[in-house]
N, C-alpha and C positions, 0 to 999 in steps of 0.2 A: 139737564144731565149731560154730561159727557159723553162726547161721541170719539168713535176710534179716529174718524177723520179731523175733528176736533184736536185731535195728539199727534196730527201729521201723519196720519199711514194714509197711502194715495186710495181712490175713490173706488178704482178695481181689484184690489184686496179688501175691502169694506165690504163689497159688493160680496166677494164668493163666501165672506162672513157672516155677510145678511143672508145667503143662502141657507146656508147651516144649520142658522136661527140664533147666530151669536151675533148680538147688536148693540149691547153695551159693556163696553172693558170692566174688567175685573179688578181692584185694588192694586196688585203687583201689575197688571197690566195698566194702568194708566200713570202709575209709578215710574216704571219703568223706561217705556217706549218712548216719551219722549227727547231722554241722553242715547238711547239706545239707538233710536235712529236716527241722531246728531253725530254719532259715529264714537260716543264717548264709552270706555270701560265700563263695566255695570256689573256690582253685583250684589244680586236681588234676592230676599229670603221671604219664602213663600208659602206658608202653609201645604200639606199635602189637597189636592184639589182645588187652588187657587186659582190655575188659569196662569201656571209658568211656562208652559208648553209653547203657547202663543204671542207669552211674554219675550222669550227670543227669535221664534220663528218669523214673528212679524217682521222685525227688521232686517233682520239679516235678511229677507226675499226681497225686501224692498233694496238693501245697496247692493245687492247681488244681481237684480234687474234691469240689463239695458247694458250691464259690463261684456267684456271680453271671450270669446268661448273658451271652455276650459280644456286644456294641454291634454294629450294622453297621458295617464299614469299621473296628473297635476290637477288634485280639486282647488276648487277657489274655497271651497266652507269647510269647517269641519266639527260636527256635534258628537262629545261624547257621551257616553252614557256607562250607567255600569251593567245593566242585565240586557239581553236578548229581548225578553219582556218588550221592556221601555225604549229600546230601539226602532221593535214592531210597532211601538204606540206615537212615536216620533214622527215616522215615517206617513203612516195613517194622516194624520193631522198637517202633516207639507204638502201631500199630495195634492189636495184641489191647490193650495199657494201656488204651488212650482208649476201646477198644469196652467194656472192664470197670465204667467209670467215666462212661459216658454225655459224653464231651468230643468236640470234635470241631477235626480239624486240615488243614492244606490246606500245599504245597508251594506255595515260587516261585522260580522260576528262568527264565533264558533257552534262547532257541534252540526256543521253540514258541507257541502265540501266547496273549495274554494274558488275554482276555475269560474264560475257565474259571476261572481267579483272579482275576479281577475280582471276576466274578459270589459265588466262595463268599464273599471277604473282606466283599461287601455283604451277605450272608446271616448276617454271625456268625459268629466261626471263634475257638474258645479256643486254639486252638497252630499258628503261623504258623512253617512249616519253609523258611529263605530262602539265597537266595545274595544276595549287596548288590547287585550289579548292580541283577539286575530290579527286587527293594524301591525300592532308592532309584527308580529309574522311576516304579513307583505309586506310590509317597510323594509325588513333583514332579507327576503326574495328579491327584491330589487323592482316589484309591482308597483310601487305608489312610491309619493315623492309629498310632502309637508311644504315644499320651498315659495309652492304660489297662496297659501290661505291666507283669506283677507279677513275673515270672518273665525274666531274659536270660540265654540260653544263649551261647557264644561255644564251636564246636568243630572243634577242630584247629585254634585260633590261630598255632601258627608255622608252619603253611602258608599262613594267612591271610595273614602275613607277609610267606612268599617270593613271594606272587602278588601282591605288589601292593595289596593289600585294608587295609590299616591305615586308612586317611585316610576310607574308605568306613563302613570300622567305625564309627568314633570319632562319623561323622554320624552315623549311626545308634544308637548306643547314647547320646549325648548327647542326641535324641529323648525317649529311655526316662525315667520317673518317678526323680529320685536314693533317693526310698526303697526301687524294687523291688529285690530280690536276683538279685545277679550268677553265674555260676555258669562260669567258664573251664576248661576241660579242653584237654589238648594231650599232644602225644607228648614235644615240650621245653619249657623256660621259659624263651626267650634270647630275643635281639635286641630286635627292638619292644614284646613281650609286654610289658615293664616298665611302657612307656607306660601299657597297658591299664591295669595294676593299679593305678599310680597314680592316677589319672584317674578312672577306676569304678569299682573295688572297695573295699568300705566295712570296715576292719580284717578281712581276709579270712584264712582260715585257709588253710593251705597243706601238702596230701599230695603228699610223690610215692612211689610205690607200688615203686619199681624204681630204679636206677643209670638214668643216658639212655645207659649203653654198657653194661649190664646183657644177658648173653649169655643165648638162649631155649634151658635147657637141651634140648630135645627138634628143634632145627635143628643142621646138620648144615652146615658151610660150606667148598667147596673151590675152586680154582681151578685151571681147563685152561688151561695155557701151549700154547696153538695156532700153526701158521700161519696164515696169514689166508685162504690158499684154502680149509682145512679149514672154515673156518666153518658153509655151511650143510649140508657135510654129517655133521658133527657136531651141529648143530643138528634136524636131519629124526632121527637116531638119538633123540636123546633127547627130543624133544616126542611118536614113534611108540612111546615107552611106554606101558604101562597106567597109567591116574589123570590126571590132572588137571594141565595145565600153563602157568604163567604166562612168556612170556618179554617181555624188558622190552628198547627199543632207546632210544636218545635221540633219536630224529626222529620228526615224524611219517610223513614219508615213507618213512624204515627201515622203520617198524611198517608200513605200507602191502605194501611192498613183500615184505615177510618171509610177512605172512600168504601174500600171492600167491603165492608161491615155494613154500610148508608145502602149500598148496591142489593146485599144480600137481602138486608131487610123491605126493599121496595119504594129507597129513595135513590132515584137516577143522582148520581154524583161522578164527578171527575177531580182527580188530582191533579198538581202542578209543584213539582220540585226538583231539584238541581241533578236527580237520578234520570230525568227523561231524557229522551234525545229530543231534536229539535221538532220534528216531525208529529212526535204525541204530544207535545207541547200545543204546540197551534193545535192542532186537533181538540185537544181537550177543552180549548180559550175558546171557540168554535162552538163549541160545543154551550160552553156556558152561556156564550154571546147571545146564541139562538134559541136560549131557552130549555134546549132536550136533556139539558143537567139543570137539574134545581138547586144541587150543591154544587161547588167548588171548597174541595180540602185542599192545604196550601199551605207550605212552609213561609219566611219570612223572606224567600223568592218575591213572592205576588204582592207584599207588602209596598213595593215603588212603581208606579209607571201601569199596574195594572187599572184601567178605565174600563168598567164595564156598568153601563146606565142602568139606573133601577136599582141596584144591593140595596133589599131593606134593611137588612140583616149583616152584622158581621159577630161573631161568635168566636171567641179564644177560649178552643177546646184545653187548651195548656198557657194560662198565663207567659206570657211574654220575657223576654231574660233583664229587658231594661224600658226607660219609657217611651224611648226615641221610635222602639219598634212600637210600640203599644197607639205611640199615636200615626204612626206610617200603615198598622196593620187598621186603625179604626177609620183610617181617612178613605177606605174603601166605600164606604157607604157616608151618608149626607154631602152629598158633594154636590155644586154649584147652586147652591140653596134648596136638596133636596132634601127631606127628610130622612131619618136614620136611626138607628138601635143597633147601641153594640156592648154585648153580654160578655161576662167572664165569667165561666166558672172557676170556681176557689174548693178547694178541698181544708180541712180543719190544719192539716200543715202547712197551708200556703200563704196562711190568714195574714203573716207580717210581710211578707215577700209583697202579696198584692197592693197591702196599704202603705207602703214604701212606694209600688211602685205606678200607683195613681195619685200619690203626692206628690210625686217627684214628674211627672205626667199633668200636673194642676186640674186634677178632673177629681169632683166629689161623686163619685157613684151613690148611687139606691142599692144596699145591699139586703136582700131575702132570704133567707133561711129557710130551704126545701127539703122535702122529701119523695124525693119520686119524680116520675112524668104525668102525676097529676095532679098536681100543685095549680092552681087557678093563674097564678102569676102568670106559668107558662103562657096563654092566650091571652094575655093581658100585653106583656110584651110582643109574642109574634100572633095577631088577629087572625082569624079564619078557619075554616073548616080544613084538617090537615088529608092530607092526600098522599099514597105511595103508590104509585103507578109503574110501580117493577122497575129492574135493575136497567143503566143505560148498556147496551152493546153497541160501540161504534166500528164500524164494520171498516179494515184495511184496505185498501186495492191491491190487489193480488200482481206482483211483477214480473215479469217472464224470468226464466232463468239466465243467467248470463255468465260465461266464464269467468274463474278468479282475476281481478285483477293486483297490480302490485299497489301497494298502501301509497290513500292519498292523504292530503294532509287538510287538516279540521276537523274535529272532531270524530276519527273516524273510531275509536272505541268507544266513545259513546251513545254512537248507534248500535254497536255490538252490543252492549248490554242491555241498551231497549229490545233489540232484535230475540232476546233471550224471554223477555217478558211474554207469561202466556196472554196478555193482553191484543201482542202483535206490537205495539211502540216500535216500529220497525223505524230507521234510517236510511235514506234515498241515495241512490246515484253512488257518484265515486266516495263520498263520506260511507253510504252503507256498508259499499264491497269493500273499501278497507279497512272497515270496525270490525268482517265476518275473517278478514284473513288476521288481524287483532286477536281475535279472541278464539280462533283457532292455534296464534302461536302461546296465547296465554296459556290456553289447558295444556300445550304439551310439553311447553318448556323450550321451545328449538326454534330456528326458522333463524333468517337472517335479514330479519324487517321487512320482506316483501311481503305479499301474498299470496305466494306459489302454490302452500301448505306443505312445502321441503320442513322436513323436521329432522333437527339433530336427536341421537337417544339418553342425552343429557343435557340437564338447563343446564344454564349459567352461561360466561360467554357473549358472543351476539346472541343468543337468545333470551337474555335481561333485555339489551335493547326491542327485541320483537316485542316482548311483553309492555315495555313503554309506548311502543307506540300507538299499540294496538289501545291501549287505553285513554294517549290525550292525541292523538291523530298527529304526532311528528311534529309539535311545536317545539319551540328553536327555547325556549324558555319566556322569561317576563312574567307578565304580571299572571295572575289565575286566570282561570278558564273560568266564564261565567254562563 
């Protein structure tokens, strides 16, 4: 069998991979790594849970390693991504790499405030892990600089895609040196991605490791034909299983809502969608990670980049709008040959919508026809004795009070409006205080972008602008805020 060293990656990255317990490459990684770290374009289409993560990160530490120290305000690497999420899960995954190799890498993204990225990008930073929003922000401050990257990552481009982010990209990697090596990894290779390749990618070779409807032998796919009243109490049966459970809604207010529902009833659950700030986010991932939520409800957020070991379970409380997400939301669970279940409920008018859209998905479902949460099927699909052991409460740290300050920029209303949640979803540091002076000029209509809490006695004005800012923390525009 095939060894990583076998494909050329040196003996002490092997090594912190054998630590891990990762010891034999994955399809797209044995695909891959070898042009990859020839120095050749690459780009690789990868199943959700195939092992793409590693698939770039190998090489580029490996040509990154032994090079030049990196400039202030000038990384040598640059991986993008589209969510927060997948950024945080990036980064996770470099770190023993980069601690092996003496390199050093820093995260940027919105929704918390900026100056901690500032500050490392001015201290030299060899691998710049980004969402384009916030870059492009530093990039327009005059913080960072594109001119030295030897190395551009691009991952999970056709989400990149569906979010909106092409136009963001293309500034940004037009930025980049045309000699440095491009390196594109995605779950598909359709829609805008073409653009990409033409544009950037320099005769670039091209693996895809898998069919993009290529079925995960070890997932397990059915669907419950329910009434619609039956929902959550069919839903409380099978998230109050043992292990691990992801359920996915299309709203964020579903998700909202659901968790509250699973909590009240005495299944510890936590949310995750694009209304948290940064801070309840990790908290809640945290949360799941360790177990103290048995649920996670989850918009089509969590759907990319979220790794969490174990999900026996993934559950689409509300069918999915297309298949792309269906198989993004299902690849939460059986991942790296683990086993998996993942259920759809179907209400009687959703009957062609779902069979469209696990056609179109190449997945022939087991579908049931139930009544209730006490249908035998239920334990059949999720085994074991169910358990609700009360609502989770994750308890805040309490922060001294601190004078107003003037609005900083990154997300700083979007910790204003977690900070509103009786939850607590509060927002940290200079992001918190200028979402609180945000969302103090939002309710009154006045103020002149600072956070003074000077209020004029009529909006409009600079106090439309207060009201913006306070809501996307002072971004200069570009792509969305993710």
């Amino acid at each position: 069998m095939t060894s990583f060293v076998d494909l050329g990656l040196p003996t002490s990255l092997a090594t912190v991979l054998e630590q891990r317990g990762i010891t034999t490459p994955t399809p797209i990684q044995a695909a891959t790594l070898p042009d990859a770290l020839a120095g050749r374009d690459v780009l690789g289409r990868g199943r959700t849970g195939s092992g793409k993560t590693y698939g770039f990160l190998l090489p580029l530490v490996t040509r990154l390693s032994g090079g030049a120290k990196a400039k202030p305000g000038r990384p040598r690497a640059l991986i993008l991504a589209p969510t927060r999420e997948l950024v945080g899960q990036i980064e996770e995954a470099l770190a023993p790499l980069a601690a092996a190799t003496g390199l050093t890498s820093r995260t940027v993204f919105g929704g918390v405030g900026q100056k901690p990225q500032v500050d490392a990008i001015q201290r030299g930073v060899d691998i710049l892990i980004a969402c384009p929003g916030r870059l492009e922000d530093l990039i327009g401050q005059g913080h960072c600089s594109l001119a030295d990257i030897a190395i551009t990552v691009l991952d999970e481009a056709d989400h990149m895609a569906d979010l909106g982010f092409l136009p963001a990209v293309r500034r940004l990697m037009g930025q980049t040196p045309k000699a440095g090596q491009r390196l594109l990894f995605s779950a598909t290779l359709d829609g805008g991605i073409d653009v990409l390749v033409k544009r950037f990618l320099n005769d670039p070779v091209t693996h895809q490791a898998d069919s993009a409807q290529s079925p995960v032998a070890t997932m397990a796919h059915h669907v419950l034909h329910i009434d619609r009243e039956h929902r959550l109490p069919i839903l409380l049966d099978l998230a109050s299983a043992p292990g691990r459970t992801v359920v996915f809604t299309r709203t964020k207010h579903g998700a909202k809502a659901l968790a509250r529902q699973l909590n009240k009833n005495g299944v510890p659950a936590v949310e995750l969608h694009g209304n948290l700030g940064q801070n309840a986010r990790t908290r809640n991932l945290a949360a799941f990670h360790e177990g103290k939520a048995a649920a996670l409800v989850a918009t089509d957020i969590a759907a990319r980049g979220i790794h969490v070991d174990d999900v026996s379970l993934v559950v689409h409380a509300d069918p999915p709008a297309e298949h792309k997400a269906y198989l993004h939301r299902s690849g939460r669970t059986a991942r790296a040959g683990a086993e998996g279940t993942v259920i759809t409920l179907m209400t009687s008018d959703q009957r062609n919508d779902v069979r469209d859209l696990t056609r179109a998905a190449g997945i022939k479902p087991t579908t049931t026809r139930i009544q209730g949460s006490a249908h035998p099927v239920l334990v059949e699909l999720a085994p074991g004795e169910r358990s609700r052991p009360g609502a989770l409460e994750l308890t805040v740290p309490q922060q001294p009070r601190q004078p107003k300050q003037s609005s900083g920029s990154g997300g700083g209303g979007r910790s204003a409006r977690s900070r509103r949640k009786p939850s607590g979803t509060a927002g940290a540091g200079q992001g918190g205080q200028a979402g609180q002076g945000g969302q103090q000029r939002s309710r009154q209509g006045g103020g002149q972008g600072s956070g003074s809490g000077q209020q004029r006695p009529q909006g409009g004005g600079q106090g439309g602008r207060g009201r913006s800012r306070g809501r996307s923390g002072g971004r200069s525009g570009g792509a969305p805020r993710v």
